[in-house]
Each structure stands twice: as structure tokens, then as C-alpha cells.
C-alpha positions in Angstrom: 40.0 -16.5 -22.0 41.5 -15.8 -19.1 44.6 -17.7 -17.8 43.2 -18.6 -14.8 40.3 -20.2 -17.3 43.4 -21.5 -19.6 45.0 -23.3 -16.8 41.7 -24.9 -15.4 41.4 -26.2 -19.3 45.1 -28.3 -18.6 44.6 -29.1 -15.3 41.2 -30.6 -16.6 42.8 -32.0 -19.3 45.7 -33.7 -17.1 42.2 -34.9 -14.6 45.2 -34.8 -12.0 44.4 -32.2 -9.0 47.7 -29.5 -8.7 49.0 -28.9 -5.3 49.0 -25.4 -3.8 51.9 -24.6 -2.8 53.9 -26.7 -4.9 57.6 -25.7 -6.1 58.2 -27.0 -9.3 61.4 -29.3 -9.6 64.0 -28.0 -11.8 65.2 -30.7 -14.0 62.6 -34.0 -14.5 64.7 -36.7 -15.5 63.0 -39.9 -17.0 64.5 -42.4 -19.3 63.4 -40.3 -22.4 63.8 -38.9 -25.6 65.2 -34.9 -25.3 65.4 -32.7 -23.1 62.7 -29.5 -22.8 62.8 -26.4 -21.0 59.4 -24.4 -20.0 59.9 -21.0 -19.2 56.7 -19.6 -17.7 56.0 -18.0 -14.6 52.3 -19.8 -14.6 52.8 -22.4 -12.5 49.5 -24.3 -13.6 50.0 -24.1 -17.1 54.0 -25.9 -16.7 52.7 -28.2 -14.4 50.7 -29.4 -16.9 52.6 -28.9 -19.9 55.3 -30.9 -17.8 53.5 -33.2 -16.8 52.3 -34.0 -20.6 55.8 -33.9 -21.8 57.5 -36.0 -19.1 54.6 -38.9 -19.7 56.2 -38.9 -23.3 59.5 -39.7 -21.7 60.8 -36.7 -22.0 62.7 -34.7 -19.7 61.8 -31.4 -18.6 62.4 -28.7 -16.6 60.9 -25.4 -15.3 62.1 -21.6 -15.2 59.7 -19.1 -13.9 61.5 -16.4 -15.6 63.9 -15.6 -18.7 66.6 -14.8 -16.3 66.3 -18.1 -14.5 66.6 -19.9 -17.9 69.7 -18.1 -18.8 71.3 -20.1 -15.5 69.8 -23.2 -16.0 70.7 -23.9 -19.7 74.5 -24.5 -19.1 73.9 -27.3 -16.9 71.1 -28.9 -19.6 71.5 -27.7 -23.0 67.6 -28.2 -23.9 66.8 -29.8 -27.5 63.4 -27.4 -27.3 61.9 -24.4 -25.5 58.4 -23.2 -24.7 58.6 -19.8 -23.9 56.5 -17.5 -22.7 56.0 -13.5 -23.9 55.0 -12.3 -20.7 57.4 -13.0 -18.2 58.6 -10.8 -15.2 62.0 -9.1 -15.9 63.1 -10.0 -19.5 60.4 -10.7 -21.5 60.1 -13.7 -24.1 61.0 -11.8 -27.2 63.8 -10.1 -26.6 65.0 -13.3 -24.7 64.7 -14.9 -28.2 68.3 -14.7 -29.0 69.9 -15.5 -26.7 68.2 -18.4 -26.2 68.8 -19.3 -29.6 72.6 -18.6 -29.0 72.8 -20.7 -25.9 71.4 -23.5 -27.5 72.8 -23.9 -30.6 69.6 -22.5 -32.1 67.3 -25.2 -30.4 63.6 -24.6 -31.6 61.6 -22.4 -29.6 58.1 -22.0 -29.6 56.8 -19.2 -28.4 53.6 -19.1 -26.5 51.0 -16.0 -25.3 48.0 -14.9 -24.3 48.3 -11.1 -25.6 49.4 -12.1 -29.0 48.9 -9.2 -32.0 50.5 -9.1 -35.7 53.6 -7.5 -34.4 54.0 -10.2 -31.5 54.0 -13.0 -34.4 56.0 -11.2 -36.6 58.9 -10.5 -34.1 58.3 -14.4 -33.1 59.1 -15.6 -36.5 62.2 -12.6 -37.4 63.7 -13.9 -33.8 63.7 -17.1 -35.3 60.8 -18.9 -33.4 60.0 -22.4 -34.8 56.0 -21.9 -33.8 53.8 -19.3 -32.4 51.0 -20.3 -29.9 48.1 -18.7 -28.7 46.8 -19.0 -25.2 44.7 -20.8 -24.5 45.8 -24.0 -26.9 44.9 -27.3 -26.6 47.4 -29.5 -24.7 47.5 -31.9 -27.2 48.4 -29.3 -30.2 51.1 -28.0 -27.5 52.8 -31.7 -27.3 52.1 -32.2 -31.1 54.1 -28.7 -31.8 57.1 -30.2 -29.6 57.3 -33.2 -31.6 57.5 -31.0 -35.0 60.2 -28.7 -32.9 62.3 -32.3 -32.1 61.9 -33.3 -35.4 63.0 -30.3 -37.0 65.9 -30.2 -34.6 67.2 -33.6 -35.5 66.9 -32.8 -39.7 68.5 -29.6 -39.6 70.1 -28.7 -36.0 72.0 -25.6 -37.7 71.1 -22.0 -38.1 68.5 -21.2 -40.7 69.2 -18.0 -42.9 68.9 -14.6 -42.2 66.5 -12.8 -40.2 64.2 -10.7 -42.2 64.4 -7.6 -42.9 63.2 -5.0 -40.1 59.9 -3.7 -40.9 58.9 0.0 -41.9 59.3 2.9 -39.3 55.9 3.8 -40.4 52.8 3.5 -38.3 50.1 1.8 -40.6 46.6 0.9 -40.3 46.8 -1.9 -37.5 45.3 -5.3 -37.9 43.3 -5.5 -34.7 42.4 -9.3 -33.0 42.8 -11.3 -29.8 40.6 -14.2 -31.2 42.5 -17.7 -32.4 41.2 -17.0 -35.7 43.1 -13.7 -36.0 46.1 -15.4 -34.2 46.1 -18.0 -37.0 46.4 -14.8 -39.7 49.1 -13.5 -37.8 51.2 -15.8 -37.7 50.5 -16.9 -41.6 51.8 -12.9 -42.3 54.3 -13.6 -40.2 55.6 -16.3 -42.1 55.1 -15.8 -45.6 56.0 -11.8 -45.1 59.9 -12.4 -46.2 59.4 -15.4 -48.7 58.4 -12.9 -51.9 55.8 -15.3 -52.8 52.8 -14.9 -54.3 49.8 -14.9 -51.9 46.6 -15.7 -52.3 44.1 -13.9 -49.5 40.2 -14.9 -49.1 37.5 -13.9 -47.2 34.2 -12.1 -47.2 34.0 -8.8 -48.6 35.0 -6.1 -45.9 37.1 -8.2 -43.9 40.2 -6.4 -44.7 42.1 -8.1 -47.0 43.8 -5.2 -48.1 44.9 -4.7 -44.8 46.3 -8.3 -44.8 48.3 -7.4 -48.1 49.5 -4.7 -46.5 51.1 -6.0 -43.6 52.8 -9.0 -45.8 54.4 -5.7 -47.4 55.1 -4.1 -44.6 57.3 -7.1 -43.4 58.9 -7.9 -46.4 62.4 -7.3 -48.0 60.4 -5.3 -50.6 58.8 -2.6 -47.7 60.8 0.7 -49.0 59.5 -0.4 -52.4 55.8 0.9 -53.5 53.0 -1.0 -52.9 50.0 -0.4 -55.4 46.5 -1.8 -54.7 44.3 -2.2 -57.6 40.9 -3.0 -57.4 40.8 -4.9 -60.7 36.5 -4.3 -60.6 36.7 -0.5 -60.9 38.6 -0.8 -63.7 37.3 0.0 -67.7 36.9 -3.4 -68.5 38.0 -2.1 -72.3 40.8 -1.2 -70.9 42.3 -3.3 -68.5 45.1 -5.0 -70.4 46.6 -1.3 -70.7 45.8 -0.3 -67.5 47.9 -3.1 -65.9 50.3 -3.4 -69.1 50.6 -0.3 -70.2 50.6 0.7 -74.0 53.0 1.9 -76.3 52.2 4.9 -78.6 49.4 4.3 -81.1 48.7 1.2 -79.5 44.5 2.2 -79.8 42.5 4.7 -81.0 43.1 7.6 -78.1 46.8 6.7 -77.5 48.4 9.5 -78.7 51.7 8.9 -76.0 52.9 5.6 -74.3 52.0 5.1 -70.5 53.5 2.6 -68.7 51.1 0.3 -66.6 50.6 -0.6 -63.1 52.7 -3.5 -62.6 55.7 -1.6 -64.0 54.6 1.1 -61.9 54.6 -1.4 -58.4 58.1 -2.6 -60.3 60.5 -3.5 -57.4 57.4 -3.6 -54.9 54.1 -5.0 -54.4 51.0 -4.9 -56.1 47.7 -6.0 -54.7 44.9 -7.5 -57.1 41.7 -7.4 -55.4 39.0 -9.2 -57.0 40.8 -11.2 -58.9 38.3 -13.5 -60.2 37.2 -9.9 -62.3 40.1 -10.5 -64.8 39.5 -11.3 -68.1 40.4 -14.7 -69.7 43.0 -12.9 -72.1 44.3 -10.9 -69.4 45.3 -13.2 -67.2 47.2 -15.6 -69.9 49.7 -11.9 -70.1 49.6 -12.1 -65.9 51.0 -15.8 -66.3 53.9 -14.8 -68.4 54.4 -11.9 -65.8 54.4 -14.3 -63.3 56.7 -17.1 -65.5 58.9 -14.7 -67.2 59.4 -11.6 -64.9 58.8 -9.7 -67.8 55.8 -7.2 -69.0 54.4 -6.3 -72.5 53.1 -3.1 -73.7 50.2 -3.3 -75.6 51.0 -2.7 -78.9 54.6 -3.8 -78.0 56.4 -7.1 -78.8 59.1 -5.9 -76.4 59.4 -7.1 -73.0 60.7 -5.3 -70.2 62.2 -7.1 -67.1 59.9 -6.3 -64.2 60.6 -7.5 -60.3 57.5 -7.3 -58.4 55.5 -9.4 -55.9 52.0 -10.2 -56.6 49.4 -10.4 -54.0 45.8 -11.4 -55.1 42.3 -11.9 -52.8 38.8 -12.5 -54.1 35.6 -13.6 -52.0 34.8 -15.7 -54.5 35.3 -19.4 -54.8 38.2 -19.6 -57.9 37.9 -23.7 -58.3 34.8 -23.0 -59.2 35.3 -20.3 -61.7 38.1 -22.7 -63.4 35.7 -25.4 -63.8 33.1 -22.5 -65.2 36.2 -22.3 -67.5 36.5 -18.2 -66.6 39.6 -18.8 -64.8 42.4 -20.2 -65.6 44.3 -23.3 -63.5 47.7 -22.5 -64.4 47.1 -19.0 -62.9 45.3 -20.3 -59.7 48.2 -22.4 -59.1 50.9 -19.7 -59.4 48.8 -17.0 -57.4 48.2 -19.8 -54.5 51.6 -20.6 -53.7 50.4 -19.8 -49.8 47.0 -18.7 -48.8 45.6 -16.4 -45.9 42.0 -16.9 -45.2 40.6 -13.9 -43.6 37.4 -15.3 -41.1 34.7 -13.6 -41.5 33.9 -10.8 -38.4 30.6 -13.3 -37.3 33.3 -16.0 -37.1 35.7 -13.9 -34.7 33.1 -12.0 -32.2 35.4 -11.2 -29.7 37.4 -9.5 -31.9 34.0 -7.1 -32.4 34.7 -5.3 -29.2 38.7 -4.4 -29.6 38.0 -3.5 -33.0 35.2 -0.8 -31.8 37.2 0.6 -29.4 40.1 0.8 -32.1 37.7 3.0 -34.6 36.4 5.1 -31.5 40.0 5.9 -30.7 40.5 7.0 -34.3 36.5 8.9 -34.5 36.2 10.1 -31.0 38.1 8.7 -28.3 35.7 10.8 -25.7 33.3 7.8 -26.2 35.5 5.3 -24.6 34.9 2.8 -22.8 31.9 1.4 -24.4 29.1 0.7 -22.3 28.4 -3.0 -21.4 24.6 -2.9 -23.4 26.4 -1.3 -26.3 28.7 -3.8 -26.4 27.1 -6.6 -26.1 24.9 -4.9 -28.8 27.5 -5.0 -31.1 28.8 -8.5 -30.2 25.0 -9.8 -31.1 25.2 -8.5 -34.8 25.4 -10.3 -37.8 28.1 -7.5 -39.5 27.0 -9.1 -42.7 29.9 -6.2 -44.1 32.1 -7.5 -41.6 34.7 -4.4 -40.0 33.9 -2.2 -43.0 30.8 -2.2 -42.0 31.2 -1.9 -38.3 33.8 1.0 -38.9 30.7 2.7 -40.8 27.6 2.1 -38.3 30.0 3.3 -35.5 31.1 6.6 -37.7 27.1 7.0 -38.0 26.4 6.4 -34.2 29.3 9.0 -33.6 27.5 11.4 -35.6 24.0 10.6 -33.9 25.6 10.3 -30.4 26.6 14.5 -30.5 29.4 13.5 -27.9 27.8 11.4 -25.7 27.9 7.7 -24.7 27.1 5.8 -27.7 23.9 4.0 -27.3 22.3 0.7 -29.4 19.7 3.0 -30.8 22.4 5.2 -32.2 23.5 3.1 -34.6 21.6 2.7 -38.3 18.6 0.5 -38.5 21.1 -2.4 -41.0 23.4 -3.0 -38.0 20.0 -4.8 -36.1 20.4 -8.3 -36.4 16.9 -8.9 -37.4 17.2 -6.7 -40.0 20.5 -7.3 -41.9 20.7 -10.7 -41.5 18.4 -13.0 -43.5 16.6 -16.4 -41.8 19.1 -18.1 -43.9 22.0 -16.0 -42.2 21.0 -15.7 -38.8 20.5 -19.9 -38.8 24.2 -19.7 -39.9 25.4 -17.4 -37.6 23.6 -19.4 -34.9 25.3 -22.7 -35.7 28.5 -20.5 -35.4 28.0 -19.7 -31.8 26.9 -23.6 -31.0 30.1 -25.0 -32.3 32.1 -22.0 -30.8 30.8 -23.1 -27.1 30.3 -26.6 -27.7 35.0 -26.2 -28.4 35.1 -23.6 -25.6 33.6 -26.0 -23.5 37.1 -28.1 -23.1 38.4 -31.2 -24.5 38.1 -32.9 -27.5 34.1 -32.3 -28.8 33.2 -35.9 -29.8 30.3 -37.1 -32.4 29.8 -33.5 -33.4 27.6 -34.3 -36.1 25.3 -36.3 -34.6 24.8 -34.0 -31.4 24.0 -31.3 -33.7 21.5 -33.3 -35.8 20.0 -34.2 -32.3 19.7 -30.3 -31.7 18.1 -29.7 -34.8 16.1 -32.4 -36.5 13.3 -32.6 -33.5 12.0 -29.4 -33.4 12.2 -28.9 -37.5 10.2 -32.3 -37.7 8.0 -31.4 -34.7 6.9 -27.9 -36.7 7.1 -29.2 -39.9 4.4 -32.4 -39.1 2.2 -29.8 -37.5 2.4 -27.5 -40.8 1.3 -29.8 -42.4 -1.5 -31.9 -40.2 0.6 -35.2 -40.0 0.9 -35.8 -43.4 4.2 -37.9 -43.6 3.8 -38.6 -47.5 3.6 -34.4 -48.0 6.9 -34.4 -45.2 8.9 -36.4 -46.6 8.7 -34.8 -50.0 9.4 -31.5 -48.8 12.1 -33.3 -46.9 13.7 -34.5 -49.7 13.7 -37.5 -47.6 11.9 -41.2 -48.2 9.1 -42.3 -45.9 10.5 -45.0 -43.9 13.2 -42.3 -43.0 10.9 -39.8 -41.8 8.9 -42.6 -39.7 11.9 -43.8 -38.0 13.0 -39.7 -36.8 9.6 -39.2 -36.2 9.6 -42.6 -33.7 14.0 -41.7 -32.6 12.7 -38.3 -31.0 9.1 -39.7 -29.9 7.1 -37.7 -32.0 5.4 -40.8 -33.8 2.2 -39.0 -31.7 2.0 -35.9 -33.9 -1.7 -35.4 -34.2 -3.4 -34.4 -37.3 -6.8 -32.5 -36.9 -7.2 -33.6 -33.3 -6.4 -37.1 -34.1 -3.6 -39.4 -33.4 -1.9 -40.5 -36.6 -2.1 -43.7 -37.3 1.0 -45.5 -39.7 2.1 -44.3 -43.2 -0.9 -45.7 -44.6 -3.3 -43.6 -43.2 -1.4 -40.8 -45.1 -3.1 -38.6 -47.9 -1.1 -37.2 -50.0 0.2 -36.5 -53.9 
């Protein structure tokens, strides 16, 4: 959204009318609780964000720039900041610390509408309390000041050490402007220097490797190795050695010891995708890794101290594998110290376009900018493989295209939405989009529940009488509903008229039926 869009959102939200022309005050002074500083050269959005803040009793004042700030913050040391990344001269990041120096490390929270991985991630290492994405909701804005207050008046002194710079290496980027992605950022951002164990979810080809990755990247263990394992492709015989290792003559065929692939990430990170694959005896060895920093061989009753990081994901639902009884608890609770949910690409469509223009810059740059049908093409899909399978259909409509403009018919027939999405799917995928407008919309969506049973209840009891000529006995079985229910829909959306066989139906005792 635009911030032209995003300020329209607060002004709408303040229902007060903004002058033109208007130059902010500098300092807002109301008997209140602490003092805030905005530094944003929007003058929309701090109106609003002032005006919010100062109702609260705070006080608040404005600086259009980081420069500005820098003067003002001697007169009025703030208690918070919300600062912007964009800003003319000096931008918000690398203003970070020494607005954290001038304040006695006062809690900033950093706002933006151009936000990335590497924007949250310097957020959090500069020491940034919170990281917002434009455009937020006013009321999570004032709610994230009250945290930053809070937190200020616990524990008003520095907070350990930065973390550790990331790799010089350029790795596969995490591409996303959507909230949803913005959410995952800042999650890597701040479980990145912890070393705990993370637990990522998400559909399959949604990039949860890349997710692992990047916690890597940013973390005190990045000049360490970091060791994927797809724990599916392995021999299931033969997975307690693979990730164990085995001493010699452990098993028929071991004829020299081989260490294993933890002790092989050892001092680094290893990622276990599908974790829910690992066998029941397996995983009570993974605990004691976990437990006791220590790995056995097979065929060994020597341990070996090991220092690694464990990072897991699976796209399928662990609680209820442990009440299957094929997983165990105590592992699920030591794996899901913090959790990353990766959406889903249907869930995050206006991340489809960036992330099509990121593959074409990699496949054929030449092809750039996408053409406004092809793009919305590509919005429209289901992407039931999510960006794996958007990386591939846009590899095969490279191919077809022979250097020129990609075109919708140049992608394979399983990127149509008709196609690769089932009824079931596409019904989802459509609710999707309804609650995505009905929150882009503005304000606080009310009664949710009931609008959307108003949206779909008529026409599925208006088809479903019809199928079957009236018959509110047959309807409410296949409902799964009881009769008097189904009358009293039928007479709520006025379709107590249905007609069976020409005729107007008469009451539930007309009915024939099993």
C-alpha cells in the first residue's frame, strides 16, 4: 500500500480532517505519562500517530528528519522513539545508535514501508525494541509504545551485546513486501543470535530451508557449517547412523567408523526438514543430543561432546502426530522453543509479483518487466507448490518464451488455476482474498463470522433446495443440520419460496423424504 493510502488509513482512523499546510508543533506538552519523539518526514502519518499518543496523555513531539532529532533530544530526553527508515539525509538505521546513545538507550521502534530481512535484522542488531511495517494499524502502533514504556521502566539499562555481524556472503535472498513476510522477518531477526532451537512450518515449497538459512546466516555460529538434511531421503535402516554415526563393526557392512551428521554440523547448524519422518527410537537419541550436548555412535557407549544448533520444519501438524503416539512430547517441546510459520504463497499474493521478477533476474533478466496480463496471471494462481513451484513454471515459460515477453500461455498447463487447484482449494483460496479485503478495507472488521455466513449460506441453500426439488427433510440431512434450522435460514434469507416441481412449498410437512 501506498503511503499516501497508509496515511488516508490514520487520518480515517483519527475521523479528524488534517490541515494543509500545517507545521507540526515541536514539543506537545499535556499533563501525561512520558515523553515520545516521532521522527518521520510524513507529515500525515505523525499527525496522526501524535495525535493518538497525545490523547493518551502523553507528550510528543515531531522531527521531520534524523538530523532534526539529533537537536531536539537535548532539550527533551524522550522515554521512546518511532522512527522512520526512510528519512531525508541520515536514514533511520544508521541513526540507530546514536539515538540510543543520546537517550540512555530509550526504546525505539522502528517503522517502514520498504522493509526486507536485512532491514529487520539491522533493526534488531541496532538494538530496536520493535519493528513495524507500514501500513500498521494505529492501535497496534500505540499498543507497541506502551510495551516500549513498559520495557523502559523494568529495565532502563543497556541490553547485551549486539550480535554478531552477519556473513560477507551473498546468499539466496528471502524475497517479500507483504505483512506476512514482514512478520518472518522480524521473527529471524530475533531468534537469529539466541542459539535456540527453532521450529519452522509451512507448506511444502514455501522455503523453509531458506528460513533456516538466514537464522544461520545471522547467528554467532555463521562461520560454522551449516548442514541440511532432509531426514525423508534418508535409508530409513539406516538413519540412526546416518545422523549418529557408527563405530567400526557396529552392523553388517561397517567395516570402518564414520562419524555422523550432527557431529559433522558440530560447532554449526543443522537443519532437519521433515521432521515428523523420524523414527520413534531415533528421536529418544535426538533428545539426549538436545539434553546432554553429547552424541553416541552406534555401536558405541561413548559420548562425544557436540555444540551444535538444531533447526527443524515439517508441514505436518506434530500435536497430532504425538497424540497418534509417533512423536514424541518431550522432543516437540525442546525443538519448539520459538517457532517461524512460513504463510503459504496463496496467503502472501503480493509477494507473487517481486518474487517473479527475483527468478527472472536470476533465469533471464531480458524478460523484465513483466507484462501487466502476465502478472496478474500469476497473482490469480493457486501455487498449490508455493515459490518452488513458481520458480519452476517461470523456468518452463523461459524456456517456451525463446527470449521474448513472457506470456500466460507460456507457462505449463498445472500453473492454471482451474486446473491445479481442486473445488475444495480454490473455495479456500477464495475465502482468503474475502478476508484479505474485507482487513484492507480499514478499521477494525467487526462480526466477521457472521458477515461471512451471510455471504455464503444463501446461495449454498438457494442451490442446494433446487438440487434437490424442495425437499427440506433430504437438505437438512445432507446438511448435517436439523429441520427447524434449515426452515428458519431458509425464512432469514427469504427463500421459504423455493419451489419444488413448479410448485410453491408448502411447510416441513409437505416434505418426502427418508
Amino acid at each position: 500500500m501506498a503511503l499516501a493510502s497508509f496515511a488516508h488509513t490514520l487520518r480515517r482512523a483519527i475521523a479528524l480532517p488534517i490541515p494543509s499546510a500545517v507545521r507540526l508543533p515541536v514539543w506537545q506538552y499535556d499533563d501525561g505519562m512520558s515523553q515520545i519523539l516521532i521522527v518521520d518526514d510524513e507529515e500525515a502519518v505523525c499527525w496522526a500517530l501524535q495525535k493518538a499518543l497525545a490523547k493518551l496523555g502523553h507528550r510528543v513531539a515531531v522531527a521531520s528528519s534524523a538530523e532534526e532529532a539529533f537537536r531536539l533530544i537535548p532539550d527533551q530526553v524522550p522515554d521512546a522513539i518511532i522512527l522512520d527508515v526512510r528519512l531525508p539525509g541520515l536514514d533511520g538505521l544508521s541513526a540507530l545508535a546514536q539515538l540510543r546513545e543520546m537517550t540512555n538507550d530509550a526504546p525505539i521502534i522502528v517503522v517502514t514501508a520498504f522493509g526486507n530481512l536485512a532491514t529487520a535484522v539491522r533493526a534488531v542488531e541496532g538494538g530496536a525494541f520493535d519493528y513495524l511495517a507500514k501500513p500498521f494499524d494505529l492501535d497496534q502502533a500505540v499498543d507497541t509504545v506502551a510495551r516500549a514504556l513498559k520495557r523502559r521502566a523494568l529495565a532502563p539499562v543497556r541490553e547485551g551485546e549486539a550480535p554478531a555481524e552477519p556473513s560477507s556472503e551473498t546468499p539466496e535472498e528471502m524475497v517479500g513486501t507483504s505483512a506476512a513476510m514482514q512478520t518472518v522477518f522480524k521473527r529471524i531477526a530475533l531468534v537469529a543470535p539466541r542459539d535456540a532451537c527453532v521450529l519452522i512450518t509451512g507448506e511444502s515449497g514455501a522455503g523453509k530451508e531458506l528460513v533456516a538459512r538466514a537464522v544461520h546466516r545471522y547467528s554467532s555460529r555463521r562461520d560454522r557449517p551449516f548442514l541440511p538434511v532432509h531426514v525423508a531421503a534418508l535409508n530409513p535402516n539406516l538413519v540412526e547412523s546416518e545422523l549418529f554415526g557408527h563405530v567400526k563393526g557396529a552392523f553388517t557392512g561397517a567395516g570402518q567408523a564414520r562419524p555422523g551428521l550432527l557431529a559433522l554440523a558440530d560447532g554449526g547448524t543443522i537443519f532437519l526438514d521433515e521432521l515428523a519422518d523420524i523414527p520413534l527410537s531415533v528421536q529418544v537419541k535426538l533428545l539426549r543430543v538436545l539434553e546432554h550436548n553429547e552424541v553416541t555412535p552406534v555401536g558405541s557407549n561413548q559420548p562425544a561432546p557436540l555444540s551444535i544448533r538444531i533447526l527443524a520444519a515439517t508441514h505436518q501438524d506434530l500435536e497430532r502426530k504425538i497424540a497418534e503416539g509417533t512423536f514424541r512430547h518431550d522432543l516437540f517441546f525442546r525443538l519448539n522453543v520459538f517457532q517461524i510459520h512460513l504463510p503459504s504463497l496463496r496467503e502472501r499474493r503480493d509477494d507473487i509479483v517481486p518474487l517473479a521478477d527475483h527468478f527472472l533476474r536470476r533465469l533471464d533478466a531480458r524478460l523484465l518487466p513483466l507484462l501487466p496480463a502476465t502478472a496478474q496471471f500469476l497473482t490469480q494462481q493457486s501455487w498449490l507448490g508455493n515459490v518452488r513451484e513458481l520458480r519452476n513454471a517461470l523456468e518452463h515459460a523461459v524456456i517456451v518464451a525463446r527470449g521474448g515477453p513472457l506470456l500466460p500461455e507460456h507457462f505449463p498447463a498445472s500453473s492454471n488455476l482451474h486446473t491445479s487447484a481442486t473445488a475444495k482449494e480454490q473455495l479456500a483460496d477464495a475465502l482468503l482474498r474475502w478476508l484479505q479485503d474485507r482487513i484492507a478495507a480499514g478499521g477494525t472488521p467487526t462480526n466477521l463470522y457472521e458477515e461471512l455466513l451471510g455471504t455464503i449460506e444463501p446461495p449454498l441453500l438457494e442451490d442446494l433446495m433446487r438440487r434437490l426439488q424442495g425437499n427440506r427433510v433430504l437438505a437438512a440431512q445432507w446438511l448435517g443440520l436439523n429441520r427447524a434450522t434449515v426452515r428458519k435460514k431458509l425464512t432469514e434469507y427469504g427463500l421459504a419460496d423455493v419451489h419444488r416441481s413448479g410448485q410453491k412449498l408448502a411447510d416441513d410437512d409437505d416434505d418426502v423424504g427418508p
